[in-house]
Chimera marker file (.cmm) of the C-alpha trace (Angstrom):
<marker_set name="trace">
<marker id="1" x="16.430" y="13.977" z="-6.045" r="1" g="1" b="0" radius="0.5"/>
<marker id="2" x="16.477" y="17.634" z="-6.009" r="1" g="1" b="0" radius="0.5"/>
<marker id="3" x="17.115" y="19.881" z="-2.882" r="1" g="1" b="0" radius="0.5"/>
<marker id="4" x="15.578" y="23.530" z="-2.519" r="1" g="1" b="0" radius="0.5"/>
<marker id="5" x="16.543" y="25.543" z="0.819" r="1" g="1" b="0" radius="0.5"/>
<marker id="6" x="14.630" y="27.543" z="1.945" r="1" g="1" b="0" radius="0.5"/>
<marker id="7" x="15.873" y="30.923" z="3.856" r="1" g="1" b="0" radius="0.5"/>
<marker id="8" x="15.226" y="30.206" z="7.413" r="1" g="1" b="0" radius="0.5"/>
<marker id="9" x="16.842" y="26.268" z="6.298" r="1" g="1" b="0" radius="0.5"/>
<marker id="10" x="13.484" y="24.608" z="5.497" r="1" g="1" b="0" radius="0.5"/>
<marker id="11" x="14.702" y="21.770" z="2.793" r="1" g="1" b="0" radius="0.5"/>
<marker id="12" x="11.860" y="20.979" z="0.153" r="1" g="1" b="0" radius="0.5"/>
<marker id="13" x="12.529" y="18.298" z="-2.166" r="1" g="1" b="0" radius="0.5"/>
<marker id="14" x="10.826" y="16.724" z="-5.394" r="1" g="1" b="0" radius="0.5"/>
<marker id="15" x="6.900" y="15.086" z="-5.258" r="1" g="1" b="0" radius="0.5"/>
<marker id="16" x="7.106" y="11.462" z="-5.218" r="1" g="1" b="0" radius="0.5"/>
<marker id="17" x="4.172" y="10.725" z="-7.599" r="1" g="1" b="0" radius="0.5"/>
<marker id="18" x="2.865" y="6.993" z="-7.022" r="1" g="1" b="0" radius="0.5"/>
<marker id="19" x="-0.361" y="4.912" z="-9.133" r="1" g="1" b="0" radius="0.5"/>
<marker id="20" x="-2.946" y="3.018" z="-6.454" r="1" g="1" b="0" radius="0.5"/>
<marker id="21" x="-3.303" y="0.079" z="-7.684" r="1" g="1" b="0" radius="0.5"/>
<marker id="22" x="-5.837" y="-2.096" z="-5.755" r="1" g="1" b="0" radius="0.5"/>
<marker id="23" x="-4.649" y="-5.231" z="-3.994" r="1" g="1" b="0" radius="0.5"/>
<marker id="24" x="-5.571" y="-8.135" z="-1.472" r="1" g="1" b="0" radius="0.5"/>
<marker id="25" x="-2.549" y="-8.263" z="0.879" r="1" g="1" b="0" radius="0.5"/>
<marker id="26" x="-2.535" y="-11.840" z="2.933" r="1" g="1" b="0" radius="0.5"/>
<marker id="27" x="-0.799" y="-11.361" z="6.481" r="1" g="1" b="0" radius="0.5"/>
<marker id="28" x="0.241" y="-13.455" z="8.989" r="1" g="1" b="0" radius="0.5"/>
<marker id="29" x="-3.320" y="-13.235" z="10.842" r="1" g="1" b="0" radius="0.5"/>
<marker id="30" x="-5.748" y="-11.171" z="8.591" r="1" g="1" b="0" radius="0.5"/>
<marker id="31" x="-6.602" y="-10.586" z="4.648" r="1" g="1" b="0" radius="0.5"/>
<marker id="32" x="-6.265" y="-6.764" z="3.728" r="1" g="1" b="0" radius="0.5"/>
<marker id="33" x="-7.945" y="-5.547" z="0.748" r="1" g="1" b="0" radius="0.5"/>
<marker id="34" x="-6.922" y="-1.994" z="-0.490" r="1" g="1" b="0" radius="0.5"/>
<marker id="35" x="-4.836" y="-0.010" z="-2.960" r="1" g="1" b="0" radius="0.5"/>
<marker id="36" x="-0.495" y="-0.045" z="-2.796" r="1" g="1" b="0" radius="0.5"/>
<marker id="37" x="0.632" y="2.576" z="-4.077" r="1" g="1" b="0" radius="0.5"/>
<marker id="38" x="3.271" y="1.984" z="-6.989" r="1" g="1" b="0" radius="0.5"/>
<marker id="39" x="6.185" y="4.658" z="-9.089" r="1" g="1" b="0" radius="0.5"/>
<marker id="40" x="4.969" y="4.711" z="-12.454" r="1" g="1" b="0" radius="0.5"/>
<marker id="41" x="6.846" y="2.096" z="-14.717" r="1" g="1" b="0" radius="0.5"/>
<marker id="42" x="7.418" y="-0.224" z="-11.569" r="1" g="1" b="0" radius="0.5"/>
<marker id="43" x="6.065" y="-3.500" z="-10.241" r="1" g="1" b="0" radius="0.5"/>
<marker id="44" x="4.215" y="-3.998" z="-7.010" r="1" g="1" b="0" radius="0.5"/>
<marker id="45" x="7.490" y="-6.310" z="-6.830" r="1" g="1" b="0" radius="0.5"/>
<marker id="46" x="9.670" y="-3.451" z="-6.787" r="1" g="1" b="0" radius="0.5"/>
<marker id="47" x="7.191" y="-1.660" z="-4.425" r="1" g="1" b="0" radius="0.5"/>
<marker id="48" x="7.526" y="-4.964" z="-1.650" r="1" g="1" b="0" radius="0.5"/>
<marker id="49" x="11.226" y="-5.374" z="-2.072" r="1" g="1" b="0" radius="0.5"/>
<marker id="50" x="11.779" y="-1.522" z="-0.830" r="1" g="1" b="0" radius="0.5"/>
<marker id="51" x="13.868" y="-1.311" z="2.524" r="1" g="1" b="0" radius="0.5"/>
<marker id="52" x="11.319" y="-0.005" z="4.388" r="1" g="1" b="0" radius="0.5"/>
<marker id="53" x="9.669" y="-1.454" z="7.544" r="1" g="1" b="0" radius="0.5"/>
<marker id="54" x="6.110" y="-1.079" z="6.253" r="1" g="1" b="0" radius="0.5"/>
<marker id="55" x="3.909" y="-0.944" z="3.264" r="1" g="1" b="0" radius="0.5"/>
<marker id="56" x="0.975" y="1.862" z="3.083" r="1" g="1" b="0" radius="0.5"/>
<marker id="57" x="-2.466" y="0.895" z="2.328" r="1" g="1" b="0" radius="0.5"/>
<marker id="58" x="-5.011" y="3.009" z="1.502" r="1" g="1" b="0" radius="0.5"/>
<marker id="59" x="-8.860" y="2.484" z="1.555" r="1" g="1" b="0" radius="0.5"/>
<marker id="60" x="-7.868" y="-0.450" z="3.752" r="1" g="1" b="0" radius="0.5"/>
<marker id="61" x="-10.954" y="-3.180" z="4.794" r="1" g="1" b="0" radius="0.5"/>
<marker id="62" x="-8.861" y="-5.830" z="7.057" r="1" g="1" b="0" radius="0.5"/>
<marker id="63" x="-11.257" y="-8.990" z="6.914" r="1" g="1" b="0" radius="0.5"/>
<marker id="64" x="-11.280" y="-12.032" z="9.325" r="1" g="1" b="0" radius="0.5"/>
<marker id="65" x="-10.115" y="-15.920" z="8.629" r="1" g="1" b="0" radius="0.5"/>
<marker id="66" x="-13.828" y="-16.321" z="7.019" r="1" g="1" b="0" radius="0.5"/>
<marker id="67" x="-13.489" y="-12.889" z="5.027" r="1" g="1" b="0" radius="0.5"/>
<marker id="68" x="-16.087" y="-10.688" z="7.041" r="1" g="1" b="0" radius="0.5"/>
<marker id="69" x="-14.844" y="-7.357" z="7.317" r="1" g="1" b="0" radius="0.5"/>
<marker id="70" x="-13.835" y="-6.329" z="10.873" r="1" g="1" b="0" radius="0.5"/>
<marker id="71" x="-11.893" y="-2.971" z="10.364" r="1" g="1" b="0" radius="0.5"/>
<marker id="72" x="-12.011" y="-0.248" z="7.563" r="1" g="1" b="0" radius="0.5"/>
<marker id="73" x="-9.233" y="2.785" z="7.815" r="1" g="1" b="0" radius="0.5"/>
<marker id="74" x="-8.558" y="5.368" z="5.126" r="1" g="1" b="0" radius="0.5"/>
<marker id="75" x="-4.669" y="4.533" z="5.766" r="1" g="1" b="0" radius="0.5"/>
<marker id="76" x="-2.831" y="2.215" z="7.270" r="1" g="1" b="0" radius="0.5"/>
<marker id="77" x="0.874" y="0.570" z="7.681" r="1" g="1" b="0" radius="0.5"/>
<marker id="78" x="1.665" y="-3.096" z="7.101" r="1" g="1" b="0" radius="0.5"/>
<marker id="79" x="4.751" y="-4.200" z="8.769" r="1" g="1" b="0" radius="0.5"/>
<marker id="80" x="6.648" y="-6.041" z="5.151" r="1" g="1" b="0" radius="0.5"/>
<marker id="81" x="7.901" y="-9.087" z="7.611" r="1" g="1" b="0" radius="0.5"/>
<marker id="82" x="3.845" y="-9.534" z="8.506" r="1" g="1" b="0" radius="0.5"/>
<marker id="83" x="3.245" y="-10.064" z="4.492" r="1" g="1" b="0" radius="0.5"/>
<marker id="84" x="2.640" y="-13.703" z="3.164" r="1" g="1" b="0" radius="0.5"/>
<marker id="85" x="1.447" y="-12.979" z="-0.332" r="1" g="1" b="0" radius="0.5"/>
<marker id="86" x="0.160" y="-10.080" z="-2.435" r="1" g="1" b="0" radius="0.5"/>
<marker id="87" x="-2.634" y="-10.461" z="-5.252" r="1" g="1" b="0" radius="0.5"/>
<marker id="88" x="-2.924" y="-7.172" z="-7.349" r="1" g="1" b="0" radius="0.5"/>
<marker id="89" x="-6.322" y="-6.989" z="-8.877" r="1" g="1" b="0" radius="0.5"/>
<marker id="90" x="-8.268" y="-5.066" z="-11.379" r="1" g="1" b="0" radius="0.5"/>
<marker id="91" x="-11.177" y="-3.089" z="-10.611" r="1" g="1" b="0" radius="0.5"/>
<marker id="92" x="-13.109" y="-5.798" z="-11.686" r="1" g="1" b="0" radius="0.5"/>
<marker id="93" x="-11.863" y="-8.024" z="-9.061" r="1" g="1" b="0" radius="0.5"/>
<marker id="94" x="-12.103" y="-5.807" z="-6.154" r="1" g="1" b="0" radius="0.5"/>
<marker id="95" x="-16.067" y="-5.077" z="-7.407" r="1" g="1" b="0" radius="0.5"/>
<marker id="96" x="-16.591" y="-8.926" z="-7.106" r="1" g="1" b="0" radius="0.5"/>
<marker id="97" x="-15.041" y="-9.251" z="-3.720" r="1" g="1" b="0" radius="0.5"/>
<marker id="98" x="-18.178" y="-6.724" z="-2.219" r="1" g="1" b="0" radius="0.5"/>
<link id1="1" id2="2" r="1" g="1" b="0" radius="0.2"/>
<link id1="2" id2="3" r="1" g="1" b="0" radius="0.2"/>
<link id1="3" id2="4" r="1" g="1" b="0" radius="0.2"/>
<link id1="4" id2="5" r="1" g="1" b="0" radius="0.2"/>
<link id1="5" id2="6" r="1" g="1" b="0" radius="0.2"/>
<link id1="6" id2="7" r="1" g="1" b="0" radius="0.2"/>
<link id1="7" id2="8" r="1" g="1" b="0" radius="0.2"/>
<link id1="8" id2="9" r="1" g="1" b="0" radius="0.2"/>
<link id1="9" id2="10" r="1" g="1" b="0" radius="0.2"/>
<link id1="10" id2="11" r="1" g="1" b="0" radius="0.2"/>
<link id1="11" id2="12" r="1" g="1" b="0" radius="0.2"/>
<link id1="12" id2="13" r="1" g="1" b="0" radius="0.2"/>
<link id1="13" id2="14" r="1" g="1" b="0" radius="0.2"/>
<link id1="14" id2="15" r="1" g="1" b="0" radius="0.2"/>
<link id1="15" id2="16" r="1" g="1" b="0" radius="0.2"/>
<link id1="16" id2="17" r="1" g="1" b="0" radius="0.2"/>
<link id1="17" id2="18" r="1" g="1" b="0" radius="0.2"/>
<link id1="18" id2="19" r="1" g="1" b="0" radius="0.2"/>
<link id1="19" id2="20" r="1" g="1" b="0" radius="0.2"/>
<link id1="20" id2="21" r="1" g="1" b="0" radius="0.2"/>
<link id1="21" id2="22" r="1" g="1" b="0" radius="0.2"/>
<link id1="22" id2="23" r="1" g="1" b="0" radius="0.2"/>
<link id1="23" id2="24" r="1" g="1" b="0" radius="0.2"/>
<link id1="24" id2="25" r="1" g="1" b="0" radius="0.2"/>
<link id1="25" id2="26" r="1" g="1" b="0" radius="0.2"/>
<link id1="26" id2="27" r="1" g="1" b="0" radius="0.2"/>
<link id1="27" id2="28" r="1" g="1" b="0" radius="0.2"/>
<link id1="28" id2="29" r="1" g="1" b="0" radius="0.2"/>
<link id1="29" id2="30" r="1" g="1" b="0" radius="0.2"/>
<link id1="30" id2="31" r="1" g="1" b="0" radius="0.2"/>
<link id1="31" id2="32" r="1" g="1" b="0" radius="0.2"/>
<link id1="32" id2="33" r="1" g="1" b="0" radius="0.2"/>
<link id1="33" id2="34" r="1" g="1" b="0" radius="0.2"/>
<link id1="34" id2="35" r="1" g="1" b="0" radius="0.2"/>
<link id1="35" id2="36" r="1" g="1" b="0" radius="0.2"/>
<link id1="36" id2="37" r="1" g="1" b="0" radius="0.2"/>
<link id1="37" id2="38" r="1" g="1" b="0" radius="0.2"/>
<link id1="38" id2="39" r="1" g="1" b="0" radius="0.2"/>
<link id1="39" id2="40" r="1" g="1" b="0" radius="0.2"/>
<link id1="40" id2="41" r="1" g="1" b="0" radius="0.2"/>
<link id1="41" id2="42" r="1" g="1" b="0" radius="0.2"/>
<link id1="42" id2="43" r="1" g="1" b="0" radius="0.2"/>
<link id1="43" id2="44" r="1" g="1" b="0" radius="0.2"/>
<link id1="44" id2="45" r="1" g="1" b="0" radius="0.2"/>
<link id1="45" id2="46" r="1" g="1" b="0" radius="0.2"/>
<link id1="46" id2="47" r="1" g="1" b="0" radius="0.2"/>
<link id1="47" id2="48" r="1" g="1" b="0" radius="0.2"/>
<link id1="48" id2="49" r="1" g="1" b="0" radius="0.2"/>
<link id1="49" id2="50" r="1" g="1" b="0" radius="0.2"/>
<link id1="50" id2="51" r="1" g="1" b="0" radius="0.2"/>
<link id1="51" id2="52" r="1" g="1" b="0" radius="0.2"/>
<link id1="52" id2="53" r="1" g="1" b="0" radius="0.2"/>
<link id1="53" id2="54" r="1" g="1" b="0" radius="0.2"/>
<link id1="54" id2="55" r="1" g="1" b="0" radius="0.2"/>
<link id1="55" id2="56" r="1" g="1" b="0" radius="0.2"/>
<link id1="56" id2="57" r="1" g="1" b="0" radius="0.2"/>
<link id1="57" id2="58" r="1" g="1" b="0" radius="0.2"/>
<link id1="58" id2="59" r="1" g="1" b="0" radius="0.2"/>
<link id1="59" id2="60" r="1" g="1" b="0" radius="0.2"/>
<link id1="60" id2="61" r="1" g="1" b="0" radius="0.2"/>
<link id1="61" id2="62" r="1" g="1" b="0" radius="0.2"/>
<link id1="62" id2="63" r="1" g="1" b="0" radius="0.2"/>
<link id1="63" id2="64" r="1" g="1" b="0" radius="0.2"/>
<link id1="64" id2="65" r="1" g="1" b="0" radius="0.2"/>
<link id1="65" id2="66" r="1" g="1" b="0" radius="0.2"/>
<link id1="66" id2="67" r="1" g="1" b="0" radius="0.2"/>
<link id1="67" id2="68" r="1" g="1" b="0" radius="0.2"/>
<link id1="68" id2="69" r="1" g="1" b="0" radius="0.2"/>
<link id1="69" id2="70" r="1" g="1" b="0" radius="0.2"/>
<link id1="70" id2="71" r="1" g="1" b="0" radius="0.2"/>
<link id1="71" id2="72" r="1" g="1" b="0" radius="0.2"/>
<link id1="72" id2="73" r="1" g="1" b="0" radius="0.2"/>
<link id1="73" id2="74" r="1" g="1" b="0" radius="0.2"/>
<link id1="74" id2="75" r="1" g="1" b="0" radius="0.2"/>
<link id1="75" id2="76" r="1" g="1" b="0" radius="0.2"/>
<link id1="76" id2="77" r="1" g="1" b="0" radius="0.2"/>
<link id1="77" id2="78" r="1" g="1" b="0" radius="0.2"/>
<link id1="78" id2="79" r="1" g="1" b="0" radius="0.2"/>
<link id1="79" id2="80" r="1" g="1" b="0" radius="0.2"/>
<link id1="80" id2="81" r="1" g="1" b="0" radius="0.2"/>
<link id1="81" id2="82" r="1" g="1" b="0" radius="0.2"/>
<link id1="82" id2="83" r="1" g="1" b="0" radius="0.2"/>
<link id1="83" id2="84" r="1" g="1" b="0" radius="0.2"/>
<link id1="84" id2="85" r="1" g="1" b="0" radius="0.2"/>
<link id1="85" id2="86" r="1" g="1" b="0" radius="0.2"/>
<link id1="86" id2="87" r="1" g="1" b="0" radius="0.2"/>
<link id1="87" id2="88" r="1" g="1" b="0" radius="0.2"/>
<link id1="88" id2="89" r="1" g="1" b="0" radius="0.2"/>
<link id1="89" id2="90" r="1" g="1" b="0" radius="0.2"/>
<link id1="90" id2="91" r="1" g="1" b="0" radius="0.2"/>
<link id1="91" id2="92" r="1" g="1" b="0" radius="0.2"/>
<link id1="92" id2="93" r="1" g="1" b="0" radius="0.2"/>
<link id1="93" id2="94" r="1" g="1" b="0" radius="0.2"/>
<link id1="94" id2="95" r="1" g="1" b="0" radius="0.2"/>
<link id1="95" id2="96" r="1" g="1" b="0" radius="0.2"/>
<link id1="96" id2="97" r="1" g="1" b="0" radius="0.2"/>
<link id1="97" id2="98" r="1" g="1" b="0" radius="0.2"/>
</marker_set>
């Protein structure tokens, strides 16, 4: 990663770019449908296995045990140790899920 200082010590470094990609996240308690964001040329894998304490989701809609939506947030953080299973789907999928 590249470092640029800035006079007064401000450090600016590189853009992380990232893909959505849209995805139905399976927690503990609640079903999240929304888009993880991936580095191009990576896996959503790679994207779990990070050593971070959560996962962003964007365009989050957290549903209930019988799938009724209860919660909708632009953003929001999953704690990783909350995650049972990931599904990434297609447009397609997420269309047929509304």
């Amino acid at each position: 990663m590249v470092y640029e200082y800035e006079g007064k010590g401000k450090i600016f470094t590189d853009v992380v770019r990232k893909h959505p990609l849209p995805a139905l996240i399976q927690t503990v308690t609640h079903q999240i449908r929304g888009y993880v964001h991936v580095s191009p040329g990576e896996r959503v894998k790679n994207e779990l296995d990070r050593n971070e304490l959560f996962l962003a989701v964007t365009a989050a809609e957290i549903m209930d045990a019988s799938g009724k939506v209860i919660y909708q947030a632009p953003f929001i953080a999953v704690r990783r140790e909350q995650i049972v299973w990931v599904i990434p789907l297609d447009e397609e999928a997420k269309a047929s899920h509304e």
